[in-house]
N, C-alpha and C positions, 0 to 999 in steps of 0.2 A: 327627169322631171323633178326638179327642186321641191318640195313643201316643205315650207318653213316649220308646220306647228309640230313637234316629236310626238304630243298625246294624242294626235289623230292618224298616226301609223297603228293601228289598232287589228289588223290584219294575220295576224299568226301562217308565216308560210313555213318553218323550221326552229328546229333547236340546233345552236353548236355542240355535237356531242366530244367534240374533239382537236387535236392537230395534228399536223401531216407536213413534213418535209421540213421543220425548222416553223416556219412562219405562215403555214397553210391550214383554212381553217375545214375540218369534218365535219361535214352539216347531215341532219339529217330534214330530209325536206319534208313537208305536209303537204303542200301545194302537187299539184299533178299538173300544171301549168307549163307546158314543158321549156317555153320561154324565162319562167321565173328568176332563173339563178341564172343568166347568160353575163357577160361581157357586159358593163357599161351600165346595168342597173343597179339600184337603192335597195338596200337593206336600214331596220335598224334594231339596233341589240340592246335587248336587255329592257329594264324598267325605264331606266334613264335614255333609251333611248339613243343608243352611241351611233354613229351616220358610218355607213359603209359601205365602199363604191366596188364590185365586181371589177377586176379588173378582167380574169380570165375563172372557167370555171371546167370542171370533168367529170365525168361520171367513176366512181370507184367502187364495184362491189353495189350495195345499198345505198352508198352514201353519196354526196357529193363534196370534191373536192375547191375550195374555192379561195383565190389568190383574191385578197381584199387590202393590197399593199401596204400589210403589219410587216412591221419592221424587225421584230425580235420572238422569242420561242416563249418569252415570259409574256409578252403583248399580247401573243396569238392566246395563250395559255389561261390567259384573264379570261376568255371568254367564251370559255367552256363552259357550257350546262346555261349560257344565256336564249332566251328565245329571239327569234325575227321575226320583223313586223313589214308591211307596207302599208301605203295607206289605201284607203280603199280607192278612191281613183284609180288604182297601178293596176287593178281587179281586170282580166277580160270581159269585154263586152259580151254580155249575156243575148242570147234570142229571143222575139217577141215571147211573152207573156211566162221567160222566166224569172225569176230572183234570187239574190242571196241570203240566205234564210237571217243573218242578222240582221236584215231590212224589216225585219218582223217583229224587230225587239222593241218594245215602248209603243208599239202601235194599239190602239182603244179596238177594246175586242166588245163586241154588242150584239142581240139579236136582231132577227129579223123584224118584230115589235120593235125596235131599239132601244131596247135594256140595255143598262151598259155594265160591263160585268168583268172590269178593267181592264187592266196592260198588261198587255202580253212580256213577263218576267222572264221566259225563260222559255227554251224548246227541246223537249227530251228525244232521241233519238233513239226509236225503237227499229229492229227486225221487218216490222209490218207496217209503219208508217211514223210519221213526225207526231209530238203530241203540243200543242200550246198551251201552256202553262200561265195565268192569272188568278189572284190572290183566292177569287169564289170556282175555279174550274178550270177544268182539265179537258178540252177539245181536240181528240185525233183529228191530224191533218187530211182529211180526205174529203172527197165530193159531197158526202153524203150527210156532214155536216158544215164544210165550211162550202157558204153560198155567194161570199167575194173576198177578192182582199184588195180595199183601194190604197194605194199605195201614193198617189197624190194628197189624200186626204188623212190617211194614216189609221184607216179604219178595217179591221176584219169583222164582217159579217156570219154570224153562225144561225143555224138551225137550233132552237133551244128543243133540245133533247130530254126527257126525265132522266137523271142519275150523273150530267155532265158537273152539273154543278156540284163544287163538294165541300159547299158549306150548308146544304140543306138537311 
């Protein structure tokens, strides 16, 4: 699946931590996808965004080993400690009424009155649940304050709570 734009591969699935065999690249993968790194799919490395095509890939140890038809030891070697990206298309389809938590990033967070108590900046990832973060508050991701998230509309819905707000 071609996509032209390199700054919308924005997807972090690995870091190159390495090489292996001459011109074989050490990845260590993030993604748990376990189709991700196969034969015949897109990567892309680094800021710049460098295109690179799976040719063949294997499991070794933690790692994974992945022939990305670089040609030399210095090639491969360039691209060590770069990150991989896809774009979010390449994502598995998700089950009704899941999502991928940066489908939440920039979304107008409001209450139930609808105040609106901005954009969700940022989501910290705790032990005991997700927390959304916007400039006046700080909203644990759970039932018991969040009462929607429309995700056509790009709106989270909260329960205004005394103390969530933390410019009061």
């Amino acid at each position: 699946m071609p996509i032209e734009n390199a700054s919308e591969w924005d997807v972090l699935v690995g870091r190159v931590s390495g090489t292996w065999d001459r011109a074989l690249l050490k990845i260590k993968a993030y993604s748990e996808n376990p189709d991700r790194f196969a034969a015949g799919n897109e990567l892309r490395a680094g800021d710049d965004k460098k295109l690179l095509k799976i040719i063949s890939s294997r499991k070794s140890g933690h790692s994974l080993i992945l022939d990305c038809g670089l040609k030399t030891t210095e090639e491969a070697q360039s691209y060590i400690g770069l990150e991989l990206f896809v774009h979010p298309e390449m994502r598995p389809p998700l089950f009704d009424g899941a999502f991928y938590m940066d489908a939440l990033l920039g979304m107008k967070l409001q209450t139930e009155s609808g105040e609106d108590w901005g954009e969700i900046e940022e989501i910290l990832e705790t032990p005991a649940h997700d927390v959304y973060v916007t400039k006046c508050a700080m909203i644990p991701a759970v039932d018991e304050f969040v009462v929607d998230r429309d995700f056509e509309n790009r709106v989270v819905t909260v329960r205004a709570v005394p103390g969530l707000r933390t410019d009061e």
